[in-house]
C-alpha positions in Angstrom: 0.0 0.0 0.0 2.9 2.6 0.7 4.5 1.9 -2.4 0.9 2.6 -5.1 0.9 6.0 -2.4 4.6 6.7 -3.1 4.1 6.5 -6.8 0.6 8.3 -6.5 2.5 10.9 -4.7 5.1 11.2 -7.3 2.6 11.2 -10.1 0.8 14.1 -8.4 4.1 16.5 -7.6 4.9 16.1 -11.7 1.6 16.9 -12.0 1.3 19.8 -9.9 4.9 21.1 -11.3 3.9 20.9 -15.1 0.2 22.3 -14.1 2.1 25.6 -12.9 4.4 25.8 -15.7 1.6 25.8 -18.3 -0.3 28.1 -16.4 2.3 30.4 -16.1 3.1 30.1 -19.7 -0.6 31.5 -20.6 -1.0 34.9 -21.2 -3.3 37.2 -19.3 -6.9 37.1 -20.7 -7.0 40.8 -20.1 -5.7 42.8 -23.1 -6.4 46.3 -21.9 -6.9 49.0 -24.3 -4.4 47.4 -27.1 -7.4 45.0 -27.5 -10.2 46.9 -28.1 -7.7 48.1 -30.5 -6.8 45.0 -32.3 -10.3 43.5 -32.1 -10.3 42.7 -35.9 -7.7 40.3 -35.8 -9.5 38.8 -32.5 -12.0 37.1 -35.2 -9.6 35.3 -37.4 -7.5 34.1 -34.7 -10.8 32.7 -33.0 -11.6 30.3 -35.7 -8.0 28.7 -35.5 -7.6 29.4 -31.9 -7.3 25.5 -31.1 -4.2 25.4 -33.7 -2.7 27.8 -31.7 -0.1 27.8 -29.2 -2.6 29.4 -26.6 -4.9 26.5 -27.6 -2.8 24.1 -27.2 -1.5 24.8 -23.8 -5.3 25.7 -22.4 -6.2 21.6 -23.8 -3.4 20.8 -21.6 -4.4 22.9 -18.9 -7.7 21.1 -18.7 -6.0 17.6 -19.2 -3.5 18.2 -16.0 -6.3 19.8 -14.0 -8.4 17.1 -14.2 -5.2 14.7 -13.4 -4.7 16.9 -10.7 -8.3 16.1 -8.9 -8.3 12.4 -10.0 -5.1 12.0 -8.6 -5.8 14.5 -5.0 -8.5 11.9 -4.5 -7.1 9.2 -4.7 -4.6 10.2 -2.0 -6.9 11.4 0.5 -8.8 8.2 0.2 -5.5 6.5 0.5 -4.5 8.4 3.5 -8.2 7.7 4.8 -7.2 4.0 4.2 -3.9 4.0 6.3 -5.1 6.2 9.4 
């Protein structure tokens, strides 16, 4: 049992440390006044958003948060287990 929780806990800290790093490679949603600026070019790039680099690492975002509560679970019910 304390060897699945090792490895579950290891899965989870690579988890957690790649879940920052693509969150922190996202830019800000916000684009301030240079947006309603460029709002022309905010309807092409909306079709092919998912091509994109920004769509790319949102999928992922949602892939690695959902890993991220799977695997959170599963270690609390672990640790339930144990104690």
């Amino acid at each position: 049992m304390y060897t699945v929780m090792i490895i579950v806990s290891v899965l989870f800290l690579i988890d957690c440390l790649c879940l920052t790093a693509i969150v922190l490679m996202q830019q800000g949603k916000t684009a301030g006044l240079s947006g309603a600026i460029g709002g022309a070019a905010e309807t092409y790039f909306g079709k092919n958003k998912a091509r994109t680099m920004e769509g790319k690492l949102e999928f992922w975002t949602k892939i690695l948060a959902a890993i991220f509560f799977v695997l959170a679970l599963i270690l609390y019910l672990m640790v339930g287990a144990i104690s």
